[in-house]
TIVOPA-582914 format. One record per residue (C-alpha): residue in three letters; x, y, z. Coordinates in nm, 2 decimals. Layout:
BEGIN
<ALA; <X; Y; Z>>
...
end
This chain:
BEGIN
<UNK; <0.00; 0.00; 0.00>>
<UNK; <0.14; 0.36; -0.13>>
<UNK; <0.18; 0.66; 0.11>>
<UNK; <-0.10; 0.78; -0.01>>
<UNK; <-0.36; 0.48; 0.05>>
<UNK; <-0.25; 0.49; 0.43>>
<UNK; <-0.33; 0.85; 0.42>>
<UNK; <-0.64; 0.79; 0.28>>
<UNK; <-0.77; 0.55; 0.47>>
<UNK; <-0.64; 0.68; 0.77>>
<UNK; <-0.83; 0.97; 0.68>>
<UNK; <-1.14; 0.85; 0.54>>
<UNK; <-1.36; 0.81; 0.85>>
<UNK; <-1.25; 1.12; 1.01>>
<UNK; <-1.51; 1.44; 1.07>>
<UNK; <-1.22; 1.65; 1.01>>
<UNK; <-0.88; 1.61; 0.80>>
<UNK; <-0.62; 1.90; 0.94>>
<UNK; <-0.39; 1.94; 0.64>>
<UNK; <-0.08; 2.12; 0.75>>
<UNK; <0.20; 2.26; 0.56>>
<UNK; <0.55; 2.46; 0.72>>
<UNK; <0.43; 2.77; 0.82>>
<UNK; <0.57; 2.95; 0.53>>
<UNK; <0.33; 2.78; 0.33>>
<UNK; <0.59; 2.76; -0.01>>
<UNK; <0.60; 2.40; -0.04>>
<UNK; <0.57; 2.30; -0.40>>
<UNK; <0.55; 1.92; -0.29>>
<UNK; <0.37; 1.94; -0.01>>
<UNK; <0.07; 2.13; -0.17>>
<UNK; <0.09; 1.93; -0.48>>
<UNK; <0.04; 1.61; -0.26>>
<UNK; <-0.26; 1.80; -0.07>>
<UNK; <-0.48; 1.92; -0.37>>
<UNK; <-0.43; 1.53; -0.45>>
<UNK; <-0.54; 1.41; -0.16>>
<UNK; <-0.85; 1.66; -0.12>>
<UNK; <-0.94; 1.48; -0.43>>
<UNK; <-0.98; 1.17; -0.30>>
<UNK; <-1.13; 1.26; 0.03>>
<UNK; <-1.41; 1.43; -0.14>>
<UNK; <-1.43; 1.14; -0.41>>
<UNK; <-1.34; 0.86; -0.20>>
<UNK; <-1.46; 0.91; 0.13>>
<UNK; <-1.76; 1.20; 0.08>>
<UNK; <-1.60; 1.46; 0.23>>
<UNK; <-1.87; 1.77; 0.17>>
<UNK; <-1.66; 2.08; 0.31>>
<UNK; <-1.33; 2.27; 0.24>>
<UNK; <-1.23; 2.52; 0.51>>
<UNK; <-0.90; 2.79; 0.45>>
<UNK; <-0.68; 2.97; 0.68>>
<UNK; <-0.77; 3.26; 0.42>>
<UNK; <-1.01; 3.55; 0.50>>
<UNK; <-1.38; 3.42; 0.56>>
<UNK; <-1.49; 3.72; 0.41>>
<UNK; <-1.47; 3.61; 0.03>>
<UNK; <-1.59; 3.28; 0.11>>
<UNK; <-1.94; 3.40; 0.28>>
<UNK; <-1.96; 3.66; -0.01>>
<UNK; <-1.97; 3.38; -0.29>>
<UNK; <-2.19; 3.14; -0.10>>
<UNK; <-2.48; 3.45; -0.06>>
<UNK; <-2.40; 3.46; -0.46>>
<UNK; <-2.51; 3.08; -0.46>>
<UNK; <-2.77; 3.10; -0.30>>
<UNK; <-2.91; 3.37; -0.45>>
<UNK; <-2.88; 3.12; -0.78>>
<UNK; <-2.63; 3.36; -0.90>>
<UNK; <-2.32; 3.25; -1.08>>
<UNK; <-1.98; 3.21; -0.93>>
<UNK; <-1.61; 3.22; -1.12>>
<UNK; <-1.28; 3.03; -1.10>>
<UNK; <-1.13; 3.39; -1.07>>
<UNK; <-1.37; 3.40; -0.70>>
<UNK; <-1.26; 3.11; -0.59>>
<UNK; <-0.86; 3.18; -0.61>>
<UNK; <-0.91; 3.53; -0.46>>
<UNK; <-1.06; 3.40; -0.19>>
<UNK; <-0.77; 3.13; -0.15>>
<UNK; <-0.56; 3.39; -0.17>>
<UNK; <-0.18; 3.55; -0.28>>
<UNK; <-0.04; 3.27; -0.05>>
<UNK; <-0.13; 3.01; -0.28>>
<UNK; <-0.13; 3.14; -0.58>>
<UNK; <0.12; 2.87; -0.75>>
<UNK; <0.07; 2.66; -0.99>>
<UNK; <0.09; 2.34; -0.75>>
<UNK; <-0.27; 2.50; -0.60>>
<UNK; <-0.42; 2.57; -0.92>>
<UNK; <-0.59; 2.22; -1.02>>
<UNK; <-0.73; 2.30; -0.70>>
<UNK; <-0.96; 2.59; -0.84>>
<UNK; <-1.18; 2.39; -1.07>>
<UNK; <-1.20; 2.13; -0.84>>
<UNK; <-1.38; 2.33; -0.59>>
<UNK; <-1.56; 2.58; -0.83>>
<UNK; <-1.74; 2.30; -0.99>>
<UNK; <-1.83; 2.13; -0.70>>
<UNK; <-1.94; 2.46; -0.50>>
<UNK; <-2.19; 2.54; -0.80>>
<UNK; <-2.35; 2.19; -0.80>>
<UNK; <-2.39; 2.20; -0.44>>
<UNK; <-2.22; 1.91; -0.32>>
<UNK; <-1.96; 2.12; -0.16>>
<UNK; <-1.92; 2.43; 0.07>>
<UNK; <-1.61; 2.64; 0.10>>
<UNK; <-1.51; 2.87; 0.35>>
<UNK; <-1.23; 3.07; 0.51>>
<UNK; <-1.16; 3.02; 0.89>>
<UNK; <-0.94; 3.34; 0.96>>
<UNK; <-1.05; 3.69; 0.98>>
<UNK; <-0.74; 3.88; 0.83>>
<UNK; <-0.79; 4.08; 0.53>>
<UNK; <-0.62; 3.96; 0.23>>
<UNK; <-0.48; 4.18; -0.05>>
<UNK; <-0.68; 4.18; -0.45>>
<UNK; <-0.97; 4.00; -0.23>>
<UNK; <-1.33; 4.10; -0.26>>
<UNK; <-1.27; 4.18; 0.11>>
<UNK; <-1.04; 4.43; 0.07>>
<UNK; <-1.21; 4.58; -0.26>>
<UNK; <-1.60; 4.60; -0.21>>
<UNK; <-1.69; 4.48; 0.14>>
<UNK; <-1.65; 4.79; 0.34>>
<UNK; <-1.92; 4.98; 0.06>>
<UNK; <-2.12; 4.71; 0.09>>
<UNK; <-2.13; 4.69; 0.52>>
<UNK; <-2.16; 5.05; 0.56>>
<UNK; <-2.50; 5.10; 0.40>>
<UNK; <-2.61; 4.91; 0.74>>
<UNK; <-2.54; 5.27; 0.92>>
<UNK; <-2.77; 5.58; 0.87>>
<UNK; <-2.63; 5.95; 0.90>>
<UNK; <-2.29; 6.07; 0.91>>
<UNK; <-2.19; 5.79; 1.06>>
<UNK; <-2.17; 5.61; 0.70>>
<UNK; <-1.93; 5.86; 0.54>>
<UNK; <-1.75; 5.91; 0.92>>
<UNK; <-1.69; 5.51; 0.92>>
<UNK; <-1.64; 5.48; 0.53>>
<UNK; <-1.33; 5.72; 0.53>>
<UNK; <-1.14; 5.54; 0.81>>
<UNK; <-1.23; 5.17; 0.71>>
<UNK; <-1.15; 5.30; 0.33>>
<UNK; <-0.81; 5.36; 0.44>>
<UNK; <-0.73; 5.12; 0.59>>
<UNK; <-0.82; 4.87; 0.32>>
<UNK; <-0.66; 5.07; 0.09>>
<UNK; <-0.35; 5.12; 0.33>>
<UNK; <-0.37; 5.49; 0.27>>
<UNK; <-0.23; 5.62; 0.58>>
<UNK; <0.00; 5.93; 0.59>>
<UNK; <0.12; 6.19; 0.83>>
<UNK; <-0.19; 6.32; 0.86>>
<UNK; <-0.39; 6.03; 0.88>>
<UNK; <-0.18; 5.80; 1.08>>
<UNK; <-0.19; 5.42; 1.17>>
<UNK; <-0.25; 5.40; 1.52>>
<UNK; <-0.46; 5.22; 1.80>>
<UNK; <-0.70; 5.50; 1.82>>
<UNK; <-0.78; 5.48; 1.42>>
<UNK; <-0.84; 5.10; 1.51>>
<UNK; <-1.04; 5.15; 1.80>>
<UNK; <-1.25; 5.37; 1.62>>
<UNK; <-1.26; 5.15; 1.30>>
<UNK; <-1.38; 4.89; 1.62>>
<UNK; <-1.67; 5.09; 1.72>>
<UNK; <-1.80; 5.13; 1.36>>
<UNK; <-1.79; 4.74; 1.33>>
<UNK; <-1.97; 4.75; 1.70>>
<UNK; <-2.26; 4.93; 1.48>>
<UNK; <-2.28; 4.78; 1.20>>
<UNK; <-2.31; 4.42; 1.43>>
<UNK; <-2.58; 4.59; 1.61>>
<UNK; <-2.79; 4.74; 1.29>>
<UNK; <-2.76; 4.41; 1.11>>
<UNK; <-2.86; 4.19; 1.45>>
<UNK; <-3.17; 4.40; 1.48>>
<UNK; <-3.49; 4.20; 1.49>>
<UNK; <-3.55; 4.10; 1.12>>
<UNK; <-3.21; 4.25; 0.98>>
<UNK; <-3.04; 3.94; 1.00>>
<UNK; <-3.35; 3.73; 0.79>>
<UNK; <-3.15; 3.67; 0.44>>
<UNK; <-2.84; 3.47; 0.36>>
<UNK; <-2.65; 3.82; 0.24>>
<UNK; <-2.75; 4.01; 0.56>>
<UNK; <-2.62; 3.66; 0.81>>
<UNK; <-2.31; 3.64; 0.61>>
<UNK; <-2.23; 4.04; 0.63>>
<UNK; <-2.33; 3.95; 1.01>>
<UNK; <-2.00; 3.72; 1.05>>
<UNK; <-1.79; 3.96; 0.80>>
<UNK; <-1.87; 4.21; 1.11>>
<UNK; <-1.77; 4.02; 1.39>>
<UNK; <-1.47; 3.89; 1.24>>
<UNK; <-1.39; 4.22; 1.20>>
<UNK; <-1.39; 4.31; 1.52>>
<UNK; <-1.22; 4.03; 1.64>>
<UNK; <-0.94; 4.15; 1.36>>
<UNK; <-0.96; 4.49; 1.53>>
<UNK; <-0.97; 4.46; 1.90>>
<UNK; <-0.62; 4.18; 1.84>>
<UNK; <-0.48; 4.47; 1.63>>
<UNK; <-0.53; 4.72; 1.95>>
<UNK; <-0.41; 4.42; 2.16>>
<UNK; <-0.08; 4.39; 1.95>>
<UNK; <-0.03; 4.79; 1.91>>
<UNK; <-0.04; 4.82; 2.30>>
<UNK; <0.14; 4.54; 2.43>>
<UNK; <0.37; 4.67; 2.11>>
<UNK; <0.42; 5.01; 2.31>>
<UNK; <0.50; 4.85; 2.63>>
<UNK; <0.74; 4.57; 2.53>>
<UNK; <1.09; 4.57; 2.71>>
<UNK; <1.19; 4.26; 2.55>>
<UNK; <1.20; 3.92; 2.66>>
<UNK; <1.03; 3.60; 2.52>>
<UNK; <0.80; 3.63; 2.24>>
<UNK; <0.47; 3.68; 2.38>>
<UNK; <0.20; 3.49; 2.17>>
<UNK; <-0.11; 3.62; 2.28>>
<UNK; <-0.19; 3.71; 1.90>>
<UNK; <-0.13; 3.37; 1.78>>
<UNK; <-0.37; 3.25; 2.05>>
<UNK; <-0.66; 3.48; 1.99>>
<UNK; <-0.63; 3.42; 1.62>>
<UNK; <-0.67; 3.04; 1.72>>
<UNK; <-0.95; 3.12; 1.92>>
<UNK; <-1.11; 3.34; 1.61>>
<UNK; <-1.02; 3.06; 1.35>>
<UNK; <-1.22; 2.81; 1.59>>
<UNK; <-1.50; 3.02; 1.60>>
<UNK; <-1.51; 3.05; 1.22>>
<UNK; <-1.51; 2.68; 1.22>>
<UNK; <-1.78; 2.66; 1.47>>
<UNK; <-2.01; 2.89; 1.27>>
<UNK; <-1.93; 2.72; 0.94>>
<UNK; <-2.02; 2.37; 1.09>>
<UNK; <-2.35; 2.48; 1.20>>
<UNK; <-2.46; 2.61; 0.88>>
<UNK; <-2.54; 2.26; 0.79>>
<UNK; <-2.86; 2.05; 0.93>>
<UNK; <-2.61; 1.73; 0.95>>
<UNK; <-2.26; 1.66; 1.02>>
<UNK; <-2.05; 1.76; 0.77>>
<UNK; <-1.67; 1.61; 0.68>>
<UNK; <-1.46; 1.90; 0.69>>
<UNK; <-1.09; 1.93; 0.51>>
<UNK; <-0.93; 2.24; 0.69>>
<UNK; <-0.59; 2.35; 0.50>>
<UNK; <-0.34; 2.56; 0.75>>
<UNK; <-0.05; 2.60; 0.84>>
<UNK; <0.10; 2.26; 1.03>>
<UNK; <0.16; 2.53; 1.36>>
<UNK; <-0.20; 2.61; 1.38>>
<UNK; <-0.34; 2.20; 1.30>>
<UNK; <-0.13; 2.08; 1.59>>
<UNK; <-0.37; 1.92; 1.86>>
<UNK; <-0.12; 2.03; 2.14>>
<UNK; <0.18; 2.26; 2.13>>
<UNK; <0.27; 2.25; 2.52>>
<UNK; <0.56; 1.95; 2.44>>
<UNK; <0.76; 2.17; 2.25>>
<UNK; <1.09; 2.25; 2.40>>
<UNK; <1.10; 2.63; 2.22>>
<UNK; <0.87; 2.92; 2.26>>
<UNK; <0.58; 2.80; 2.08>>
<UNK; <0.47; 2.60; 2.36>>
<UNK; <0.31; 2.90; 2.50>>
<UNK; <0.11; 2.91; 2.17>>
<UNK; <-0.25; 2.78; 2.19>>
<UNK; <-0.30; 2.64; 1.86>>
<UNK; <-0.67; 2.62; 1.68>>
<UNK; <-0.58; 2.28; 1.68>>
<UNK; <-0.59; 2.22; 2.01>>
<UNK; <-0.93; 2.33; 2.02>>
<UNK; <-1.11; 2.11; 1.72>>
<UNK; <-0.93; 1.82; 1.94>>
<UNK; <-1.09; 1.90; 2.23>>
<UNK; <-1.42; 1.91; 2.05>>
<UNK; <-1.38; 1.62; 1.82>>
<UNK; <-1.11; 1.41; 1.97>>
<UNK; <-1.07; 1.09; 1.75>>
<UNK; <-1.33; 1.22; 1.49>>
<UNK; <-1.03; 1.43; 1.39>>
<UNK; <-0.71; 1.41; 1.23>>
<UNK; <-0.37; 1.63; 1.21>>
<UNK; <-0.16; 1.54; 0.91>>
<UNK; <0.19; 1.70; 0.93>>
<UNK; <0.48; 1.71; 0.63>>
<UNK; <0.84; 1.77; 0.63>>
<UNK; <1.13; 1.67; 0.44>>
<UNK; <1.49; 1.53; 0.41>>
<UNK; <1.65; 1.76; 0.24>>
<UNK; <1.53; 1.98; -0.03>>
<UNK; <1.40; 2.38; -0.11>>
<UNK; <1.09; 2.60; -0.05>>
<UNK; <0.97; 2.93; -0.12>>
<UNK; <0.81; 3.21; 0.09>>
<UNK; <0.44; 3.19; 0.02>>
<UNK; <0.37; 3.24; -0.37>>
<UNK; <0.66; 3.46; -0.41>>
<UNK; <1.00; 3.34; -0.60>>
<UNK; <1.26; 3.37; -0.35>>
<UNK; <1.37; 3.05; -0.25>>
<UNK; <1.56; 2.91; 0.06>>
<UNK; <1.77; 2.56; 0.10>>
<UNK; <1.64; 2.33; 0.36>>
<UNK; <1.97; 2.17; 0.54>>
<UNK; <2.01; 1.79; 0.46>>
<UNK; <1.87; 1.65; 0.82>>
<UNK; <2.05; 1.51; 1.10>>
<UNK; <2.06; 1.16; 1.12>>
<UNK; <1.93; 1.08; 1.48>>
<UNK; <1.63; 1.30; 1.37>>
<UNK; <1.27; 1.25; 1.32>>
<UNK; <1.34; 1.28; 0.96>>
<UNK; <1.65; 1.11; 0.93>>
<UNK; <1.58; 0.83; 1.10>>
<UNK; <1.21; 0.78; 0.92>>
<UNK; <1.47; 0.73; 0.57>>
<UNK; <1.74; 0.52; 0.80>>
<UNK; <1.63; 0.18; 0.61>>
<UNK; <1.43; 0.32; 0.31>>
<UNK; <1.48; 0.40; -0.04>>
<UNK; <1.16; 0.55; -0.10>>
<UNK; <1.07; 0.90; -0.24>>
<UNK; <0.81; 0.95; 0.08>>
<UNK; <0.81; 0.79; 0.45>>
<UNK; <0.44; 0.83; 0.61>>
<UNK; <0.48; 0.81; 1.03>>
<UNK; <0.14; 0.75; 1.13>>
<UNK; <0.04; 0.76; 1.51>>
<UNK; <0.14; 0.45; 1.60>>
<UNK; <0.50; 0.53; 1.46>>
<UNK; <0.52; 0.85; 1.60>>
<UNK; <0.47; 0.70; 1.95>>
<UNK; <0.73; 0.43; 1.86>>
<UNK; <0.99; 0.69; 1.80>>
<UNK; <0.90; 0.96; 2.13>>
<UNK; <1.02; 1.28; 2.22>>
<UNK; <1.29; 1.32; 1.92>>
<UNK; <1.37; 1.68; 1.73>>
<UNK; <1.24; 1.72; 1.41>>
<UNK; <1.11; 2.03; 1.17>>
<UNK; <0.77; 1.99; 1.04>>
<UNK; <0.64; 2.34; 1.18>>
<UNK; <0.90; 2.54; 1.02>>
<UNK; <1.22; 2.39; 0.95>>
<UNK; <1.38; 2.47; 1.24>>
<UNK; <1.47; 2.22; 1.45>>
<UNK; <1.30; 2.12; 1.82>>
<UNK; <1.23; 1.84; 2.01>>
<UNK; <0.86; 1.72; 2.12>>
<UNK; <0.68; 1.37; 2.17>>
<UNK; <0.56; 1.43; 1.81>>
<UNK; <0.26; 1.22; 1.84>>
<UNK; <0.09; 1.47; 2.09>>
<UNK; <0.12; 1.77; 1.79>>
<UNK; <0.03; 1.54; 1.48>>
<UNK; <-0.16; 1.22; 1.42>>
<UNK; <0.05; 1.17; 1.13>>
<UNK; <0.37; 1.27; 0.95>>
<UNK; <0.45; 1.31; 0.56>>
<UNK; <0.82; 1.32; 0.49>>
<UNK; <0.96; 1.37; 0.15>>
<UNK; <1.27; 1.24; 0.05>>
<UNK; <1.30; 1.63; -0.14>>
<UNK; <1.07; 1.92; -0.09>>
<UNK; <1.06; 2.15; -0.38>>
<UNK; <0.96; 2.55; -0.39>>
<UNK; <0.61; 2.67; -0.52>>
<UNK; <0.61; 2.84; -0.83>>
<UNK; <0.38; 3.12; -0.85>>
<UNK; <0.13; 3.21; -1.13>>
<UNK; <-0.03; 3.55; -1.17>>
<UNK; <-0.38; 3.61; -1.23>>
end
């Protein structure tokens, strides 16, 4: 049985399959291997949903489009993805999921609340969310939220935690005009609902970050970000799962650092992150599943850009190493079982840097090509 079968069927029975990639999501293999996969999951073992670390905000503006019975593009699809992914190992990925999202046997959605650039978010949502507010208040809010979309700030218009608190208390408005008895009745009106509220989660971490920011002397890395964008990205997967009368069979593609069910074995500073991982295995437990890749030796890129960086043949007494010790093979899956066999060991699936953890407690199960290979972007 291939690599791939194992995955498969370690996969197929799962509520949720965790896809994770490094965290600087340029992985040319890795994501080759992944729009594979989510092939077969969907064909093979009925998975219905595909859920993003990209902004939810494109996402819940094409499904009001189809349910409004109104056509949707490939164009739509790979905005909403997003520049991270715009490569060419992602792109038989986009009629994949268009096709399926316009027949209805599939929904799509984003699971963080950032704002990515070219997106629908960035380009028409504020005009469309502001005509929930009457008055001045519209053309007060538009400015600022304008701006900041745009990233038009200057000396006199600055970038600071008062603009974002105020950009806060315009979101705070807008959630309270469109919760009003009866506002919230259609599909376009619920979905601008969550736009709002993940916008103010955005927000109030932004003020968060800017503050703490100011007071900083130094020290450890403090990850309260990473932890209330976990919480956020849960939240989006909460919402997104209850759209549906039954249980759905959810893919979620992320970064391997924000899949992990635990990060607390680490021996470096993440182990003060709380991962959105950690809360999907809390919920589901065994009904879900982490896969994690890494690789020998090899290259990757930063996101869908071209610069490339070398990833260091690994150490022999390594995870990696020692999961190609007695093999000739171009891929060595470690599945739970494995991982357990081989305990606490360091290894480099969250960002190819090495540290040491129990590996079975962050992942269910490990991909590790022989060579990883960089991305190579496309432009739309």
């Amino acid at each position: 049985m291939s690599d791939a079968d194992r995955i498969v069927r370690d996969l197929c029975d799962k509520r949720l399959a965790l896809l994770g990639e490094e965290a600087n999501h340029g992985n040319g293999r890795t994501i080759t291997f992944k729009t594979e996969l989510i092939r077969r999951l969907v064909e093979e073992c009925q998975y219905d949903a595909f859920f993003i670390e990209a902004g939810v905000y494109d996402f819940l503006h094409i499904q009001a489009l189809l349910k409004a019975g109104q056509p949707i593009s490939e164009d739509m699809v790979a905005s909403a993805i997003g520049g991270m992914w715009a490569n060419q190992e992602m792109a038989p990925l986009i009629p994949f999921l268009s096709e399926r999202l316009e027949a209805g046997t599939l929904v799509a959605g984003g699971i963080d609340d950032q704002i990515g650039r070219g997106t629908y978010a960035q380009r028409q949502m504020t005009q469309e969310l502001l005509l929930s507010l009457e008055g001045p208040r519209q053309a007060e809010c538009g400015a600022e939220l304008e701006r900041h979309m745009s990233w038009k700030y200057d000396d006199a218009h600055p970038y600071t935690a008062e603009s974002v608190k105020f950009m806060l208390g315009c979101c705070k408005e807008m959630e309270s005009a469109l919760s009003r008895p009866g506002a919230a009745a259609t599909p376009m009106t619920q979905g601008q609902l969550q736009m709002v509220r993940n916008l103010e989660r955005n927000f109030t971490r932004q003020v968060a970050e800017m503050t703490r920011a100011s007071e900083q002397t130094g020290g450890t890395q403090d990850w309260s970000a990473f932890n209330a964008r976990s919480r956020s990205m849960f939240m989006n997967l909460e919402w997104l799962l209850s759209q549906s009368p039954t249980p759905r069979k959810a893919i979620v593609w992320l970064a391997t650092i924000h899949a992990a069910k635990d990060l607390k074995g680490l021996d470096t500073d993440a182990r003060h992150g709380i991962s959105f991982g950690s809360y999907v295995h809390e919920r589901f437990g065994a009904q879900s599943f982490v896969l994690g890749f890494s690789a020998l030796s090899g290259s990757y890129s930063i996101g869908s850009t071209a610069r490339t960086r070398t990833i260091e043949p690994a150490q022999a007494g390594s995870l990696e190493g020692q999961a190609f010790s007695s093999h000739t093979s171009d891929t060595r899956y470690l599945d739970g079982s494995q991982l357990r066999d081989f305990g606490p060991r360091v290894a480099r699936p969250l960002n190819y840097s090495w540290m040491t953890a129990p590996w079975a407690t962050v992942m269910d199960g490990l991909l590790v090509f022989r060579e990883e290979t960089p991305s190579h972007p496309v432009t739309r």
